[in-house]
C-alpha positions as CSV (number, residue, x, y, z in Angstrom):
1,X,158.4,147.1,222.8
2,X,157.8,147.5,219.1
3,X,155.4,149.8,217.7
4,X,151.7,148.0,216.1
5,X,152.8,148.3,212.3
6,X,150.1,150.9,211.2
7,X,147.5,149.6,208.1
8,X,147.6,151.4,204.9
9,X,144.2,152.4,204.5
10,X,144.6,152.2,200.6
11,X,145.4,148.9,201.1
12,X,142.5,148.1,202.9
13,X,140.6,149.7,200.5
14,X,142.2,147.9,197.9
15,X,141.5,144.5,199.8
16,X,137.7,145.2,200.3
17,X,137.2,145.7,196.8
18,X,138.6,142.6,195.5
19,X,136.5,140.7,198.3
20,X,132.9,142.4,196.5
21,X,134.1,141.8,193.0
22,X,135.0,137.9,193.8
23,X,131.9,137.7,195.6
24,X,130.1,139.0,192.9
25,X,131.7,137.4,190.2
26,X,129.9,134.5,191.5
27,X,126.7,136.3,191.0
28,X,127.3,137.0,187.2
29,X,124.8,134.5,185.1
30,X,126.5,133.1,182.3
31,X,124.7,135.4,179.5
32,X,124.3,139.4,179.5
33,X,121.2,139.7,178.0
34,X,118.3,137.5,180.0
35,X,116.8,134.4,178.2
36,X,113.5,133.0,178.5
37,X,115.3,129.4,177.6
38,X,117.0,128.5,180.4
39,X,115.3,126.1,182.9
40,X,112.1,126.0,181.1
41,X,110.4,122.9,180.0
42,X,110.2,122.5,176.1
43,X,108.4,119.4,176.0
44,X,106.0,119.1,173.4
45,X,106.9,122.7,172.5
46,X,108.0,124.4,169.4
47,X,109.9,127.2,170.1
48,X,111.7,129.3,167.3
49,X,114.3,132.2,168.4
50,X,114.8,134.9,166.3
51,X,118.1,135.7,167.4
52,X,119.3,139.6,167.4
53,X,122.1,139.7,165.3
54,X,121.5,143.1,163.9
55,X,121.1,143.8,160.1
56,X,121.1,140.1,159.5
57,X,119.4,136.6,160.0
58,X,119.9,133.9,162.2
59,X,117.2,131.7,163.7
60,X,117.6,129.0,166.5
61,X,114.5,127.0,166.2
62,X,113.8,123.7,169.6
63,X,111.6,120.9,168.5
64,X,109.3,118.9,170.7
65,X,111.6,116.2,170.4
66,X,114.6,117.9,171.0
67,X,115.9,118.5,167.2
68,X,117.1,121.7,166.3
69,X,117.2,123.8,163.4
70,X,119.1,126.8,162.3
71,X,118.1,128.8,159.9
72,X,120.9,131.1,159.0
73,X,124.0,131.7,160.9
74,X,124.4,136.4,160.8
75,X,127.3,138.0,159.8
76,X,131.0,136.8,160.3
77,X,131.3,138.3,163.8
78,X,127.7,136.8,165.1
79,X,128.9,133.5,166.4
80,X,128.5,134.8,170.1
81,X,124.7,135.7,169.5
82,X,124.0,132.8,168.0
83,X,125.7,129.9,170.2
84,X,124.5,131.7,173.3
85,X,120.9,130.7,171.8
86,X,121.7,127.4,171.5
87,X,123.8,126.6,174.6
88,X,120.8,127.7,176.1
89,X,118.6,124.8,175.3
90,X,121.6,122.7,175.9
91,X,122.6,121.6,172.6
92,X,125.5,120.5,170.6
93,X,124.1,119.3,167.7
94,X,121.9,121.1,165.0
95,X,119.4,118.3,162.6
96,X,118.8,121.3,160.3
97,X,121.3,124.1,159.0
98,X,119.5,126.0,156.5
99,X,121.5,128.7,154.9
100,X,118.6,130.5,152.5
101,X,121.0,132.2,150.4
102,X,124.8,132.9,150.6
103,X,125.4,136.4,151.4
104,X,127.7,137.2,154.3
105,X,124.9,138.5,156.7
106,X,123.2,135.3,156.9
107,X,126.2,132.6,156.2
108,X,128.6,134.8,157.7
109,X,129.1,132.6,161.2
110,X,128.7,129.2,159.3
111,X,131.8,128.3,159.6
112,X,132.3,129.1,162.9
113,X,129.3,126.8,163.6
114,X,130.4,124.0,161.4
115,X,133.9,123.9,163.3
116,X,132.0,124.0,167.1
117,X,129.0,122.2,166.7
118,X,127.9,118.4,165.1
119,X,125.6,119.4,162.2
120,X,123.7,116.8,160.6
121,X,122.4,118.0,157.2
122,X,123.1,121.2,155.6
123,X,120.6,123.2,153.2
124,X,121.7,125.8,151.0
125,X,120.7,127.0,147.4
126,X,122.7,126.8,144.0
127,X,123.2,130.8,143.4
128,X,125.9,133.3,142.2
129,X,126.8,134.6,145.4
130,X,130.5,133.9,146.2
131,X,132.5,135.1,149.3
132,X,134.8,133.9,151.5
133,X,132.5,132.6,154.0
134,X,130.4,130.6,151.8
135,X,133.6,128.7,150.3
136,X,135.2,128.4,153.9
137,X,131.7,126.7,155.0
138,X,131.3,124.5,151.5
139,X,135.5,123.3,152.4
140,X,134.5,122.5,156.2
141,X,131.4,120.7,154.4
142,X,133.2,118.7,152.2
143,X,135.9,117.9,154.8
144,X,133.1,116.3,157.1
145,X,130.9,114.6,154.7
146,X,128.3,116.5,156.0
147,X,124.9,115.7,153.3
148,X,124.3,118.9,151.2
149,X,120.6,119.3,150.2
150,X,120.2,121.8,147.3
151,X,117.5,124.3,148.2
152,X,114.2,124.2,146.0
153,X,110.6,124.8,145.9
154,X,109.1,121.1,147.2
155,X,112.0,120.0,148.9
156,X,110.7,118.8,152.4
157,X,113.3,118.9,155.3
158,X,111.4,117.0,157.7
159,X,107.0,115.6,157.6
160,X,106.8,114.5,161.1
161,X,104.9,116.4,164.1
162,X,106.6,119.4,162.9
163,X,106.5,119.4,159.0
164,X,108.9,121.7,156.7
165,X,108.9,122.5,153.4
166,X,110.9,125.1,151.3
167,X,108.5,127.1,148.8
168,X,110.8,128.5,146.6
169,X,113.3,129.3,144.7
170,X,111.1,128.2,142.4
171,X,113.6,128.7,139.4
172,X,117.6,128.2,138.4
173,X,117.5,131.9,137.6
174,X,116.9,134.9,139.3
175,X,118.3,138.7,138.6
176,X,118.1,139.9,142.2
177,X,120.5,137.7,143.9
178,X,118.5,138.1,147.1
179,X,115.3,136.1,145.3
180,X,117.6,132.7,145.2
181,X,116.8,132.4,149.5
182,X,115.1,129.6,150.2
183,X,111.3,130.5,151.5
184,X,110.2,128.1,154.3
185,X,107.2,127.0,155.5
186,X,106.8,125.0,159.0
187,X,103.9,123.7,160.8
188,X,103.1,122.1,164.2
189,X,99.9,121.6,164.9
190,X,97.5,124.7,164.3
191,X,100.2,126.7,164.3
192,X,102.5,128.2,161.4
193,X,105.6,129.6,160.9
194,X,106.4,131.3,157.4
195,X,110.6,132.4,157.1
196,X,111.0,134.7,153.6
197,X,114.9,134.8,153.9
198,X,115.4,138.0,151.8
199,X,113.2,137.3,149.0
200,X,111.5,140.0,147.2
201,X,108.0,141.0,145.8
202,X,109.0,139.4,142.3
203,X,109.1,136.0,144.4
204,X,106.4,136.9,146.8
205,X,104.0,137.2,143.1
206,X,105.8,133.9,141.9
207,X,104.0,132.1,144.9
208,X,101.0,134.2,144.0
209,X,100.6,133.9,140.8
210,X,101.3,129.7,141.7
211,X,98.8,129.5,144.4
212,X,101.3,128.3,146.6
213,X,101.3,131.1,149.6
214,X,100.3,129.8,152.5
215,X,98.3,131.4,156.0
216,X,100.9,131.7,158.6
217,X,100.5,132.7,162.0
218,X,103.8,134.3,162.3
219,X,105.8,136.3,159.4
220,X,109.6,136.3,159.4
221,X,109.1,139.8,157.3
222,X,111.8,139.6,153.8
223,X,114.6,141.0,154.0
224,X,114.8,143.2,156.7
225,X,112.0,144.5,156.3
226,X,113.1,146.9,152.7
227,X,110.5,148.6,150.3
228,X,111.3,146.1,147.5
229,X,109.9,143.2,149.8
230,X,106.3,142.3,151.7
231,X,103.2,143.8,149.7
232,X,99.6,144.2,150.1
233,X,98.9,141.3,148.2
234,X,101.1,138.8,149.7
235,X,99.9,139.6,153.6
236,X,96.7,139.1,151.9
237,X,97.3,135.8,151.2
238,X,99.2,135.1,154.5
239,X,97.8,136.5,156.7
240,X,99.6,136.3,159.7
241,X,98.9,137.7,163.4
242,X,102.5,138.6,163.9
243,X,105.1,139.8,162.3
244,X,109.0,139.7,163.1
245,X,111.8,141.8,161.3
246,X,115.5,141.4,161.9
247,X,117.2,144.4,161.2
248,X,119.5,146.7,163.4
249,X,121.2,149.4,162.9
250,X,122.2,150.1,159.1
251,X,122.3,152.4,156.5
252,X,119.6,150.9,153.9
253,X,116.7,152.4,156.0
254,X,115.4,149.0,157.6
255,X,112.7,148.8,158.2
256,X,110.9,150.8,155.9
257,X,108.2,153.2,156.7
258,X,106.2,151.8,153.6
259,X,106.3,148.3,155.1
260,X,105.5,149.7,158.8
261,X,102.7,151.4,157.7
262,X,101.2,148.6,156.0
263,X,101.6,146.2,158.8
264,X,100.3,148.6,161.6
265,X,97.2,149.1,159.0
266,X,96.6,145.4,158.9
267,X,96.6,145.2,162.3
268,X,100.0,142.8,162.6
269,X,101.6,142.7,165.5
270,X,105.0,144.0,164.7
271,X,108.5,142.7,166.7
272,X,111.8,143.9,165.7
273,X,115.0,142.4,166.5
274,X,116.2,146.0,166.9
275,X,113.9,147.0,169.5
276,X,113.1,143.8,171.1
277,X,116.4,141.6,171.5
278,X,116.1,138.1,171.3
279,X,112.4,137.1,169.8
280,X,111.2,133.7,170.7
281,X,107.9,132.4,169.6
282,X,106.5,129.3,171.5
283,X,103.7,127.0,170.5
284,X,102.4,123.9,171.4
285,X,100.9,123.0,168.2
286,X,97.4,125.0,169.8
287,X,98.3,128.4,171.7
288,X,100.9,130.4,170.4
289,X,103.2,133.2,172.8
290,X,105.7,135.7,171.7
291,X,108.1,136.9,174.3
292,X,111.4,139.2,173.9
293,X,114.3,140.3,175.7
294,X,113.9,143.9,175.7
């Protein structure tokens, strides 16, 4: 009679451990990091996603009615970040790409996004900044006949239940390059929304000195959150409730204590993409919520 053959125990333990991680494997949800899109119910909701991309910008804003705007797209290696955002609430399409100025850390996944998704209407401003990520983006452009709105103060991208308007640049000219980003302003309801791009004090005093600064409930802080941007003066005249700063980890000392300081002394609340992950803002044109990721 022949002998049972005898089991390898390291091949049963090999065999066990394939079983957990295929049963596991099921168990893995489709993003890392947690999202407070998925499965919820945006009707008659504005909600606007500052996505954590670092040292850069890139915001994912849902409509009520289902449109969608982005308003700039990181740097070239933020494509991830952002589509996760946006495959979240399901879409495919973008009605709004605003690029507020060309440098590579916020129109540095453009064309990424221009080859993967349908985008309606593009909006960038004429300025100096040239790199190879704004020329690959303004080829794919031309190549689909996508409309190309030039970014100015008074253009309006869209005067329905949620109206937006850009507030500057308010000149051809500017000699910090980071002062051509288009400033936004967006409303819904009683509630505001105020995105400064990487605009500076010498814009921020523009708008001043124009009367054109508007209150907004929430601040997208300028650039980064750097000395040279957000004064006394301009919260003033904003006043906002929140505050939100995308910055990560970098080597320009973003955010800076000056602008901290004078936040926490006006009593803002501060979010930061650094410490916070993912920063959505939902309103229904009445209350207003913040949540984040971290």
């Amino acid at each position: 009679m022949a002998r049972a053959k005898k089991l390898d125990p390291k091949g049963f333990v090999w065999v066990a451990i394939a079983f957990v991680l295929a049963f596991f494997a099921t168990k893995i949800p489709k993003y890392a990091k947690p999202s407070p899109l998925a499965d919820a119910d945006w009707q008659g909701r504005l909600a606007v996603v500052y996505v954590d991309t670092g040292n850069s910008d890139s915001i994912v804003i849902h409509f009520p009615d289902e449109r969608t705007m982005l308003i700039d797209a990181g740097k070239p290696d933020d494509f991830d970040a952002i589509s996760q955002v946006l495959e979240s609430f399901g879409e495919d399409t973008i009605d709004y790409a605003v690029i507020t100025h060309q440098h590579d850390d916020h129109i540095g996944s453009f064309p990424e996004i221009l080859e993967n998704y349908t985008v309606k209407t593009v909006y960038m401003p004429t300025s100096p900044i040239s790199n190879d990520p704004t020329e690959e983006s303004m080829r794919i452009i031309e190549e689909q006949n996508i409309p190309l709105v030039e970014i100015k103060q008074g253009v309006i991208v869209c005067d329905g239940e949620v109206k937006a308007e850009f507030l500057s640049p308010m000149y051809e000219h500017y000699g910090d390059k980071n002062d051509y980003s288009g400033v936004l302003y967006m409303t819904y309801g009683e509630r505001s929304f105020l995105f400064m791009g990487d605009a500076t004090t010498d814009v921020e005093n523009d708008m001043l000195s124009k009367k054109t600064v508007p209150h907004a409930d929430v601040l997208k802080i300028g650039h980064h959150g750097s000395k040279g941007s957000t004064s006394k003066n301009f919260l003033n005249a904003v006043t906002p409730s929140y505050a939100i700063i995308t910055t990560g980890e970098n080597d320009y000392g973003h955010p800076t204590k000056k602008v901290l300081d004078l936040l926490h002394a006006k009593g803002i609340e501060v979010f930061r993409s650094d410490h916070h992950g993912n920063i959505t803002a939902v309103t229904d044109g009445e209350g207003l919520s913040i949540t984040h990721q971290k």
